[in-house]
C-alpha positions as CSV (number, residue, x, y, z in Angstrom):
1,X,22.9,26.8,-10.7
2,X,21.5,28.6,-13.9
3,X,20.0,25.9,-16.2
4,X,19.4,22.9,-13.5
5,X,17.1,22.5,-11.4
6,X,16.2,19.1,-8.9
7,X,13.4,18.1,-7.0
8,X,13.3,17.7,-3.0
9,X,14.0,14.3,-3.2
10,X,16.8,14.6,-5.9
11,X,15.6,12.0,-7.7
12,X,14.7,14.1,-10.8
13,X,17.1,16.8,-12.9
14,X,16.5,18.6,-15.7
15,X,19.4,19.5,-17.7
16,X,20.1,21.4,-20.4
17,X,21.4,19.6,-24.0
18,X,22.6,22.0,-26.8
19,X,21.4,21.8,-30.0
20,X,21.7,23.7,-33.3
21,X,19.0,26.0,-34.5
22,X,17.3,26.0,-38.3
23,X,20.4,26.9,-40.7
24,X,19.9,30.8,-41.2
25,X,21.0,34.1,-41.2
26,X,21.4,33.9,-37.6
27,X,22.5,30.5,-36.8
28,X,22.8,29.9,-32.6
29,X,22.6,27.3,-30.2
30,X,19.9,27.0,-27.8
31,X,19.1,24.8,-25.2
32,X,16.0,22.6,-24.7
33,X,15.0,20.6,-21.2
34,X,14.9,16.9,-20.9
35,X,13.9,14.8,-17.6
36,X,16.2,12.4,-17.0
37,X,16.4,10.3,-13.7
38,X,20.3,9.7,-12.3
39,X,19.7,6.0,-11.9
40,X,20.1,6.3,-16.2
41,X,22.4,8.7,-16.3
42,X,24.7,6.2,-14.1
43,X,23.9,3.4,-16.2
44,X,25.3,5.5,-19.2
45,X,28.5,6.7,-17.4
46,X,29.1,2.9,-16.4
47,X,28.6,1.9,-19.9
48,X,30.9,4.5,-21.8
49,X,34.0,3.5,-19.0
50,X,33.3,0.1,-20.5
51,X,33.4,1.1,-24.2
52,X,37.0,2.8,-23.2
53,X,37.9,0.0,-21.4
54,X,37.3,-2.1,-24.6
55,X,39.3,-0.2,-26.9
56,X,42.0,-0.4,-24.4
57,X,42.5,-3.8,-23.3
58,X,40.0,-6.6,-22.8
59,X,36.2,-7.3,-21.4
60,X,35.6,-10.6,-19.6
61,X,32.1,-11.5,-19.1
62,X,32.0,-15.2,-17.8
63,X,32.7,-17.5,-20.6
64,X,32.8,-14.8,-23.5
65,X,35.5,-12.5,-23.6
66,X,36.0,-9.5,-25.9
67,X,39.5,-8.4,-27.3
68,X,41.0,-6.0,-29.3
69,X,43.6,-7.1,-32.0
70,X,46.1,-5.3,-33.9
71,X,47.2,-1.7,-34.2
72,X,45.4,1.1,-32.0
73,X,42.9,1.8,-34.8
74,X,42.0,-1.4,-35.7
75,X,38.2,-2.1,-34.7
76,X,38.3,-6.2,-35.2
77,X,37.4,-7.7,-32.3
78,X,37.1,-12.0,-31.4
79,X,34.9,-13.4,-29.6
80,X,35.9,-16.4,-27.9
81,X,33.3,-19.2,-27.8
82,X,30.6,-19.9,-24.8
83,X,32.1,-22.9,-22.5
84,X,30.8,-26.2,-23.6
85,X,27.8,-27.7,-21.8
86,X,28.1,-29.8,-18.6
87,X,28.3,-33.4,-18.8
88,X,25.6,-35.3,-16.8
89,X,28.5,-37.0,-14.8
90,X,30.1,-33.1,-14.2
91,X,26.3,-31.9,-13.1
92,X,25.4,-34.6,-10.8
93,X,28.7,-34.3,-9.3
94,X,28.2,-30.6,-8.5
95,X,24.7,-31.4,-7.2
96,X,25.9,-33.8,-4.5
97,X,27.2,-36.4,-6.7
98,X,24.4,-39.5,-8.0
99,X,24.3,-40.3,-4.1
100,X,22.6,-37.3,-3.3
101,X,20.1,-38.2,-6.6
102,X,16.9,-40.3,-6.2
103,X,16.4,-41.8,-9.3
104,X,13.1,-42.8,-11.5
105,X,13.7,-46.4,-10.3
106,X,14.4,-46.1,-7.0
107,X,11.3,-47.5,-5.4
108,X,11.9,-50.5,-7.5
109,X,15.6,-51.1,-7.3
110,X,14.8,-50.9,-3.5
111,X,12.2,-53.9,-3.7
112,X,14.5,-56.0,-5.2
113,X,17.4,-55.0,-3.2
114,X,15.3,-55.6,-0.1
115,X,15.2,-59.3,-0.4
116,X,18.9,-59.8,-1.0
117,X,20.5,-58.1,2.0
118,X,23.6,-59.9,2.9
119,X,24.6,-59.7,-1.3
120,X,24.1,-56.0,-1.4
121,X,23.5,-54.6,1.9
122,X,20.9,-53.3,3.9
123,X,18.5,-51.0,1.9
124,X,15.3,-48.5,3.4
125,X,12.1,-49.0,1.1
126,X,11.6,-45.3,1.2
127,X,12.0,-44.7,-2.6
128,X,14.2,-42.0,-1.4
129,X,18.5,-42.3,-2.2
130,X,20.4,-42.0,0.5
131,X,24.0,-43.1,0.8
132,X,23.4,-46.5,2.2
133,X,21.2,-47.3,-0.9
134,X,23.5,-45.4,-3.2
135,X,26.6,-48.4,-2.1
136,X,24.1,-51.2,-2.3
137,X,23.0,-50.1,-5.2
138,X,26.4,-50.0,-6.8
139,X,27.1,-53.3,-5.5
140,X,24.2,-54.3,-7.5
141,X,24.8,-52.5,-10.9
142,X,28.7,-54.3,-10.6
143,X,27.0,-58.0,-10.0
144,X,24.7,-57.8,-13.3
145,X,27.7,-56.4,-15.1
146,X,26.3,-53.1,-16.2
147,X,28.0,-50.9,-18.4
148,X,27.8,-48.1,-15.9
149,X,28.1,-48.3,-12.1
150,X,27.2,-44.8,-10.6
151,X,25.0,-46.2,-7.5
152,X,21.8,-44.0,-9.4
153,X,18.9,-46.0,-9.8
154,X,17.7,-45.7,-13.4
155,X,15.5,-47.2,-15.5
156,X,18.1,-49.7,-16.7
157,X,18.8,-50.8,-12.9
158,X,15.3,-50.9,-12.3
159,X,14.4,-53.3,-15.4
160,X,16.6,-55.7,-14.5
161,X,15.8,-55.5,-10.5
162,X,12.5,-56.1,-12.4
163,X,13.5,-59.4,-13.8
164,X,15.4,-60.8,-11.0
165,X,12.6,-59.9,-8.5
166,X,9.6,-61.6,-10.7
167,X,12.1,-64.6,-11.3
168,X,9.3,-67.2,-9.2
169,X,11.0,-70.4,-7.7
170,X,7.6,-71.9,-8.6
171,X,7.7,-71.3,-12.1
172,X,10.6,-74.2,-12.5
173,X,8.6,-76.8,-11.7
174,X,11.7,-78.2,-10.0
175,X,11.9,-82.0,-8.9
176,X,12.2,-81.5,-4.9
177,X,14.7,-84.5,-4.6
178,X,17.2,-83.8,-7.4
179,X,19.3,-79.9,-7.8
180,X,17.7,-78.2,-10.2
181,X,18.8,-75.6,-12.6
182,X,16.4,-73.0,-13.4
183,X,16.0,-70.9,-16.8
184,X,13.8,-68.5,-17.6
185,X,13.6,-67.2,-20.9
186,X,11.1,-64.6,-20.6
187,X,12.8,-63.2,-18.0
188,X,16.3,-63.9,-19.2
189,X,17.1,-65.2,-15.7
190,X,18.7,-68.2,-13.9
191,X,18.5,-69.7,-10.2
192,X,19.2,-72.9,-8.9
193,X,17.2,-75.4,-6.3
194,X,17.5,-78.1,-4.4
195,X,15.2,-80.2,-2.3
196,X,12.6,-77.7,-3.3
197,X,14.5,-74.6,-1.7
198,X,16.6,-72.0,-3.7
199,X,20.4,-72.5,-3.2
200,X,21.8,-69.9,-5.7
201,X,19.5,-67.3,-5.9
202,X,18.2,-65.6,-9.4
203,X,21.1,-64.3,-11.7
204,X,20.9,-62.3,-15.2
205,X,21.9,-64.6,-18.3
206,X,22.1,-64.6,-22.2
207,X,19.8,-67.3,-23.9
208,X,19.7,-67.9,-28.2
209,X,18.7,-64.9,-30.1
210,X,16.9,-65.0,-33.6
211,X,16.5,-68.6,-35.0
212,X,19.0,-69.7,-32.8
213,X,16.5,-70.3,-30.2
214,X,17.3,-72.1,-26.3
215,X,15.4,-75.2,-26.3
216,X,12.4,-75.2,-23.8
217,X,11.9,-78.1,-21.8
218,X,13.4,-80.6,-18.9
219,X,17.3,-81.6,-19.8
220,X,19.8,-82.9,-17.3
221,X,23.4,-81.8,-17.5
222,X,25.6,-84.7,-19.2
223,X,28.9,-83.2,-19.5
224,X,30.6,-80.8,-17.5
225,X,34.8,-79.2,-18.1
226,X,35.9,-76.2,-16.4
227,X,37.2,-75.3,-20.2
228,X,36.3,-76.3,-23.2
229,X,36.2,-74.9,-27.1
230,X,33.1,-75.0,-29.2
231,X,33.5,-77.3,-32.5
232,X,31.5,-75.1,-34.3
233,X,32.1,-71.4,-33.7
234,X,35.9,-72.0,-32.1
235,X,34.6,-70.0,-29.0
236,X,36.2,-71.3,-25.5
237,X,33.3,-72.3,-23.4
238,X,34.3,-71.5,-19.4
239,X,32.4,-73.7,-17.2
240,X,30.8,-75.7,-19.7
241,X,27.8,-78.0,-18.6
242,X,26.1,-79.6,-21.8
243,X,22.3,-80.3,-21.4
244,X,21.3,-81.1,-25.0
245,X,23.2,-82.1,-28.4
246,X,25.5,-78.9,-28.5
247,X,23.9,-77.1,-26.1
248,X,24.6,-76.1,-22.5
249,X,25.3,-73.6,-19.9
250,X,29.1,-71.7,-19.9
251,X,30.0,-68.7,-18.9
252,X,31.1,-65.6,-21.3
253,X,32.8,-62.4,-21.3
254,X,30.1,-60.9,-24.1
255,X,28.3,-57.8,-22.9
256,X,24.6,-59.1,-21.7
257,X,23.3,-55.6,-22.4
258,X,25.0,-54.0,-25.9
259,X,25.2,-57.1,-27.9
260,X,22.9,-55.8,-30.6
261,X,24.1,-57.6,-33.7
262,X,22.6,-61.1,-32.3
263,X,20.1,-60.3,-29.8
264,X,21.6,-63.4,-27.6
265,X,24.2,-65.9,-27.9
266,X,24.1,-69.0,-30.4
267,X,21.5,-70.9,-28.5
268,X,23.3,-71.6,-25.1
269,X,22.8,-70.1,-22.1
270,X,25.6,-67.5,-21.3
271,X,26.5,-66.6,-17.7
272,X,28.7,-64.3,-16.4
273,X,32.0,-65.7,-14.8
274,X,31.5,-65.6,-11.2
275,X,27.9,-67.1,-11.7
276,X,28.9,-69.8,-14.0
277,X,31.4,-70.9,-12.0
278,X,29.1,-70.8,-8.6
279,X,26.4,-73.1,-10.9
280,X,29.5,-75.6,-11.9
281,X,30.3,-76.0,-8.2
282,X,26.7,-76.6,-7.0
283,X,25.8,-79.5,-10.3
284,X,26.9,-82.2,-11.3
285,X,26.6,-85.2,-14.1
286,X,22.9,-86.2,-14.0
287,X,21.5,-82.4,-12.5
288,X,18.2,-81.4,-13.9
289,X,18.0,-78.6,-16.0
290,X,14.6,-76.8,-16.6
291,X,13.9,-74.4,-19.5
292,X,10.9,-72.4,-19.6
293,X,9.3,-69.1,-20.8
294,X,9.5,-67.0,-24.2
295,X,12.3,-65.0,-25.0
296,X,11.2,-62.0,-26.6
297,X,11.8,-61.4,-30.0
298,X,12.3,-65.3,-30.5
């Protein structure tokens, strides 16, 4: 064909583009070759079907889409906004869910969980989730009342596995022949012994924030109600057991983990329901009551 001309491997044309000579007294076209390659020349087809496409209708590309408004020679065009980002809940759930995700605590969430199998299950010290871990450690995260209960081991799960796994039975200095109820305020924590073995195992609690400190030191329980309403801040008291002037233990519906306005409770030691009550059945007038540590911040 006059004017083109490809290689052997027809990868390469040379085509002819008109273009207008120097304005003059003989004014002609004439025609100058270009290289091009096809693979670019497709790429420009493609695009131009597009631009026609546009003016006609509508482009969709993913989240954006492009569309043409008004009368056939209007140019305005909207473009609709990106799709918002994924939630974490929304990514971990197309992952596999948080049962398929080991978490930064894992390793100690496990070491905790380890010692208290028939409470949350049987768990692998492997560090590594799996679905047997992921339901114990759901179990877990609903016991300490946590504000979220996915069965992922963060570092929320893992500082209070923390506390309840350092909680020593040693530390309470407990009197083998009487029952014994243990507080620690440095770790906020709260177990129960008797004859010198531990009956009710380390719980999370609440002690007295900012000048309204828990009293350290060896009490016995001298009143207990299964109700009762605080005098002073008209607050009903479930489970109450008083071990010092207007002191005592009682359980509490505050959260143990978002209460940032006090930094604890007004000086008693706050359980949550189901642990309150379990401490109420297993003391009685005349139980000992040891409270030791630093809470921080105190």
């Amino acid at each position: 064909m006059p004017g083109r001309h490809s290689s052997s491997a027809d990868t390469t044309e040379y085509i002819y583009i008109a273009e207008e000579a120097p304005r003059g007294k003989h004014t002609r076209t004439r025609g100058r070759r270009r290289r091009e390659n096809p693979a670019g020349r497709a790429v420009k087809v493609a695009f131009a079907g597009l631009a026609a496409a546009a003016v006609a209708g509508s482009i969709s590309y993913g989240a954006v889409s492009m569309v043409t408004h008004g009368s056939p020679t209007s140019t305005a065009t909207a473009i609709d906004a990106p799709a918002p980002p994924r939630t974490a809940d929304e990514r971990a759930s197309r992952s596999g869910g948080y049962c398929a995700r080991t978490g930064p605590g894992q390793a100690r969430v496990e070491q905790y969980l380890a010692t208290q199998p028939a409470r949350f299950g049987q768990v692998t010290m492997d560090a590594t989730q799996d679905a047997t871990d992921c339901a114990a450690i759901k179990k877990f995260q609903t016991a300490v009342a946590l504000p979220t209960v996915t069965g992922f081991a963060d570092d929320a799960t893992a500082e209070i596995a923390d506390r309840l796994y350092g909680s020593a039975a040693g530390s309470c200095q407990a009197d083998a022949t009487a029952t014994t109820v243990c507080v620690d305020l440095s770790r906020q924590t709260l177990w129960v012994m008797r004859g010198g073995s531990v009956v009710f195992a380390p719980v999370v609690v609440r002690t007295g924030g900012k000048g309204l400190k828990t009293p350290v030191g060896k009490f016995e329980i001298s009143e207990k109600k299964t109700l009762t309403t605080s005098s002073e801040y008209g607050t009903k008291l479930p489970y109450w057991e008083r071990f010092y002037q207007d002191f005592g233990l009682h359980a509490t519906d505050a959260s143990f983990y978002t209460d940032e306005k006090s930094g604890g409770s007004h000086g008693c030691v706050n359980l949550l329901a189901g642990d309150a009550k379990s401490v109420y059945d297993l003391t009685e007038v005349g139980s000992e009551v040891h409270v030791f540590g630093h809470k921080a911040g105190t």
